[in-house]
C-alpha positions in Angstrom: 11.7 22.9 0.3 13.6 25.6 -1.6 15.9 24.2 -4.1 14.3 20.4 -4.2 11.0 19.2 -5.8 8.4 18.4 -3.6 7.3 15.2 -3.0 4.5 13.3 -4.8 1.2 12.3 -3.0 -1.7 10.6 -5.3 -5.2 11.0 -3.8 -7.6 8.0 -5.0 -11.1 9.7 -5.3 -12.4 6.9 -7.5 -16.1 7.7 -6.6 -16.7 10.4 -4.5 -14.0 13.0 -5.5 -16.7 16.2 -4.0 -17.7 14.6 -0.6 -13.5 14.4 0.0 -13.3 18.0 -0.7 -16.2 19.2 1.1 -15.4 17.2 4.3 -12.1 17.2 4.1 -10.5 20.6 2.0 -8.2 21.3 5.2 -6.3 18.3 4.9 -6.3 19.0 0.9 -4.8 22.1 1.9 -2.2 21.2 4.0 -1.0 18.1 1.6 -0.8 20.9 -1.3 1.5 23.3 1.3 4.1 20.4 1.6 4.0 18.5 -1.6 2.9 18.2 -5.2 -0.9 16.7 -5.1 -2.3 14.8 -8.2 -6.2 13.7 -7.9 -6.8 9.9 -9.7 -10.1 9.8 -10.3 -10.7 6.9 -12.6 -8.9 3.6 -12.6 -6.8 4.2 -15.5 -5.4 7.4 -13.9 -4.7 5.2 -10.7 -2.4 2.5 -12.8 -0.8 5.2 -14.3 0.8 6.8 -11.2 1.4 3.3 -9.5 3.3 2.0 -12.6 4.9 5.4 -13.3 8.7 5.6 -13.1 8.2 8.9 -11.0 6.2 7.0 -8.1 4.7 8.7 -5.3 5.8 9.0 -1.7 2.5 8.4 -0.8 -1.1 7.1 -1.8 -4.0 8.3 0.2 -7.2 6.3 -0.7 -10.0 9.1 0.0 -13.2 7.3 -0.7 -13.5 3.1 -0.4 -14.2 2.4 -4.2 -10.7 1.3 -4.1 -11.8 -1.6 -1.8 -14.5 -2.7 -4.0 -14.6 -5.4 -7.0 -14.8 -2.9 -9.3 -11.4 -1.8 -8.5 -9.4 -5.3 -7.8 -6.5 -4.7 -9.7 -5.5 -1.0 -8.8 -5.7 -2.2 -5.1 -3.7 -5.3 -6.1 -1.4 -2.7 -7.3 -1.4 -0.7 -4.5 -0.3 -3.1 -2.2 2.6 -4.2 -4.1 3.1 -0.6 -4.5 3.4 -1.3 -0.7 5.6 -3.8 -0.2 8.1 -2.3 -2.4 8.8 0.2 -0.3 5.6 3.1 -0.3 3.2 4.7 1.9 -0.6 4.2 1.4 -3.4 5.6 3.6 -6.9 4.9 3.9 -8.2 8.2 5.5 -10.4 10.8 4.1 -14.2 9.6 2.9 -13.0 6.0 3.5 -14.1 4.9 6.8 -17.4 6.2 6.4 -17.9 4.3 3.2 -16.3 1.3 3.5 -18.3 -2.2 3.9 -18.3 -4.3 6.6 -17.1 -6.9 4.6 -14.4 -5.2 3.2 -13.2 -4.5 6.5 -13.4 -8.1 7.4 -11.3 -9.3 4.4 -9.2 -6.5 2.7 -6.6 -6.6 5.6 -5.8 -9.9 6.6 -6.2 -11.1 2.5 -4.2 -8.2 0.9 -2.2 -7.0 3.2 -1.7 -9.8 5.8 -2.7 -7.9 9.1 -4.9 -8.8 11.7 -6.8 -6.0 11.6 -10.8 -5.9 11.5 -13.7 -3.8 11.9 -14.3 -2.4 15.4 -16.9 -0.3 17.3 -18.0 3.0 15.4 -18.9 6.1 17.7 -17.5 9.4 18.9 -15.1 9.3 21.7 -11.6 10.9 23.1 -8.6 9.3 21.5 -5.6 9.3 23.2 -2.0 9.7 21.6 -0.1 6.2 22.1 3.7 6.9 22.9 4.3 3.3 22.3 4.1 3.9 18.4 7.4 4.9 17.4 7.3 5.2 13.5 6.1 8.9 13.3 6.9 12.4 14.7 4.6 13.1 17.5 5.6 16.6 18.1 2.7 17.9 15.9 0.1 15.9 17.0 -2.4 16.4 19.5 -2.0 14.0 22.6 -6.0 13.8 23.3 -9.2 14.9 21.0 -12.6 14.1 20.3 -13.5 12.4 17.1 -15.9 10.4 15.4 -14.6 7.1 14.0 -14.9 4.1 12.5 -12.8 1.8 14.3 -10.3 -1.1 13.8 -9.8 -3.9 16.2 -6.7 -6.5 16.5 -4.2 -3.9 16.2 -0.8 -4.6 17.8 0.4 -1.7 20.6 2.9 -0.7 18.7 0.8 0.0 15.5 -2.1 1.7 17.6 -1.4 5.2 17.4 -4.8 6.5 18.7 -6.9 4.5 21.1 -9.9 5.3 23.3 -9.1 6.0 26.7 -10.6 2.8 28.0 -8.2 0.8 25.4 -5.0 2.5 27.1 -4.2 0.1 30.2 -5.3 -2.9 27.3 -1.7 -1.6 25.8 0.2 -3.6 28.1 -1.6 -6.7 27.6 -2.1 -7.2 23.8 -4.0 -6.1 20.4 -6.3 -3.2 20.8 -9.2 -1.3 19.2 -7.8 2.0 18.1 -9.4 4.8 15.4 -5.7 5.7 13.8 -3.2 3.1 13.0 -0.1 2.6 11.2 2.1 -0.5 10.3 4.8 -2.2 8.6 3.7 -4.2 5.3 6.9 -5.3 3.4 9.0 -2.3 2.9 6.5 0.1 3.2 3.7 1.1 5.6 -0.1 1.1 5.5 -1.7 3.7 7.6 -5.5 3.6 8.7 -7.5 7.1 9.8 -10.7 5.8 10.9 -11.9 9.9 11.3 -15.6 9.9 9.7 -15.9 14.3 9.8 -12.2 15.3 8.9 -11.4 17.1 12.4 -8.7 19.5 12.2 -6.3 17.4 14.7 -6.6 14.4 12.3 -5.0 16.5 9.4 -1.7 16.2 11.5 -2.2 12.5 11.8 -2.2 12.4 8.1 0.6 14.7 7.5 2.5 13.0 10.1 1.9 9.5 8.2 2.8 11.2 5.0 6.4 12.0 6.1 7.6 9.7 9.4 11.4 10.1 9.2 11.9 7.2 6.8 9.3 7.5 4.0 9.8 7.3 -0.2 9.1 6.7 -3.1 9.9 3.0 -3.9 11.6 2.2 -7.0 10.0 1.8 -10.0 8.8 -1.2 -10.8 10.3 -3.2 -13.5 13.6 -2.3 -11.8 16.6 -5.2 -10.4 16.2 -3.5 -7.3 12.4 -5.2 -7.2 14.3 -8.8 -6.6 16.8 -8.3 -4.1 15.9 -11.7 -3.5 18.5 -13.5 -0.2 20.0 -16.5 -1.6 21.3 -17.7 1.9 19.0 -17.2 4.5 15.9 -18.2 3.1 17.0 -20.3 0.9 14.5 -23.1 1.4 11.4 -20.2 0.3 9.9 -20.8 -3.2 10.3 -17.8 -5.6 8.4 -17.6 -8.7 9.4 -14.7 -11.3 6.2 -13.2 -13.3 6.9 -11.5 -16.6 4.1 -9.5 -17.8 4.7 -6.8 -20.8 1.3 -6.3 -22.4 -0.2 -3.8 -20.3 -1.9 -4.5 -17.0 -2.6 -7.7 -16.8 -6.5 -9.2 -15.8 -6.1 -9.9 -12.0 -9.8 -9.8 -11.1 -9.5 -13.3 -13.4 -6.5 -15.2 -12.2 -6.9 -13.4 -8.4 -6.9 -17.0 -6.9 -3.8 -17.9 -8.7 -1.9 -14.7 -7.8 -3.1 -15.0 -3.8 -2.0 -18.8 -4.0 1.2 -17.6 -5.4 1.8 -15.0 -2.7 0.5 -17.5 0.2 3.5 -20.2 -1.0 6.3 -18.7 -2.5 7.9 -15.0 -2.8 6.5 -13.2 -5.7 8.9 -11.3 -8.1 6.9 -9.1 -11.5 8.4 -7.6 -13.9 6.5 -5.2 -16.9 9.5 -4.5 -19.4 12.1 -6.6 -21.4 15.1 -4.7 -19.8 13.9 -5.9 -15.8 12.8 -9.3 -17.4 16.7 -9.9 -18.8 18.2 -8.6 -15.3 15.9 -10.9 -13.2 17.1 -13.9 -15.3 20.4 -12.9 -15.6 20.6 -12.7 -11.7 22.5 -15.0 -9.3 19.0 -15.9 -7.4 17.6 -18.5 -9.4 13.9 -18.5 -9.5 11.5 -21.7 -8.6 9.5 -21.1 -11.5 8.8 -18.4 -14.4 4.9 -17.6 -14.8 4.6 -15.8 -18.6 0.7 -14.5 -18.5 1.1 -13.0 -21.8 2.6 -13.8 -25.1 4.8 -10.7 -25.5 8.0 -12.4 -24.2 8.3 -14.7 -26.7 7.4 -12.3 -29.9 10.4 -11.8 -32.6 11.5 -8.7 -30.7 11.9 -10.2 -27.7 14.3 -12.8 -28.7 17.0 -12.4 -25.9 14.5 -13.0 -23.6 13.3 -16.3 -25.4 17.1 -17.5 -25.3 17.5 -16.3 -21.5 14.5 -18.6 -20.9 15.9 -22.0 -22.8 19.1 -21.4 -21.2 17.1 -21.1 -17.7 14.9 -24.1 -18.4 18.2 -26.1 -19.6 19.9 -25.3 -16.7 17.0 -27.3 -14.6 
């Protein structure tokens, strides 16, 4: 990478920041090789990257405090992080730490898969050639690991499956210990590898840069609402201004899944995105203001844009 910067990857250690590295230092070592790692360890640290306007090509959750209560809002923020066009990766600490519950709810209620909690025990995985997204050429197509499961994964997501799972490929969802898949414009990957196994630091490397991976824009940007005003016409779209801050979405979390559930969802954090989205051809469903800085003194363009939107019905 003479000549260019290297890419950005954030590891979430937002509660067990030593176990990671003592399980898992050759995969810290191989990230730090091939791009520029930066450690979040608390959850201010964790906004910070997923709202800065040098985002990261990737996000590697390392422990599961990111999937707990505590931590609503940076994994709100993740998944949008997501959707606009990111990489996020539960590997690391994480399957050996996360709940059953979790497992049972994070994926279908943040990030709309049909994914769930599957059998935990060693085994050989097997490489499936039916997932396209990534480079195989580095990764081993057999070894034994350890793993906490998923179950309900699509063929074509499953990239590592027991060997009794493989003639299931041809006939529908499977259980598989490594999986990767689409969400929005990004992609979520999930390493369900409980002792860090050499082989498994390819998988994650692998995930890290499949051919078509970056850093989504930040947000706040127009390119955030390249919203079709053709072919889904018919779709809700509800435009969120929010410049104080992060806003409380452990409070309103019902409101903002209800949102996302009936209508497409457009924020924006700064005065300069908030004038683009209303000065754009798509014209919004609805404006949601969750915080009183859009209609201060300084902010009177905005204010104006607004009447002028209302008045125009």
């Amino acid at each position: 990478m003479s000549g260019q910067s290297k890419p950005l990857i954030v590891l979430l250690c937002l509660d067990c920041y030593d176990l990671f590295e003592a399980v898992h230092a050759h995969l810290s070592s191989a990230l730090e090789a091939r791009s520029e790692v930066h450690i979040a360890k608390t959850r201010v640290e964790a906004l910070r990257f997923l709202f800065s306007t040098s985002r990261p090509r990737v996000v590697i959750a390392c422990d599961a405090a990111v999937t707990s209560a505590e931590h609503l809002e940076v994994h709100h923020h993740l998944v949008e992080y997501v959707r606009a066009g990111g990489t996020a990766i539960y590997a690391g600490a994480l399957s050996s730490m996360i709940s059953f519950y979790a497992m049972e709810s994070i994926f279908k209620v943040a990030w709309g898969l049909p994914w769930s909690k599957g059998t935990y025990h060693r085994e050989t995985y097997v490489r499936n050639e039916r997932e396209k997204s990534i480079d195989h050429k580095q990764l081993e197509k057999s070894y034994s690991m350890k793993a906490n499961c998923i179950s309900n994964v699509s063929p074509e997501h499953a990239l590592y499956v027991a060997q009794y799972e493989v003639r299931k490929l041809r006939q529908g969802q499977v259980e598989a210990a490594v999986a990767f898949a689409p969400v929005g414009k990004g992609r979520l990957g999930y390493v369900g590898d409980v002792n860090g196994e050499i082989a498994t630091t390819a998988v994650v490397i692998a995930m890290c840069f499949y051919p078509s991976s970056r850093a989504p824009a930040a947000p706040g940007l127009v390119s955030l609402f390249h919203v079709s005003t053709t072919s889904h016409a018919q779709e809700p779209s509800i435009l969120i201004m929010s410049f104080i801050g992060i806003s409380d979405r452990e409070r309103y979390a019902q409101l903002y899944r209800a949102l996302r559930r009936n209508a497409s969802v457009t924020e924006v954090w700064d005065p300069r995105a908030a004038l683009q989205a209303l000065s754009s051809p798509h014209r919004f469903s609805g404006v949601l203001i969750v915080d009183g800085a859009p209609i201060e003194p300084e902010h009177a363009q905005i204010a104006s844009r607004l009447a002028e939107y209302t008045r125009s019905a």
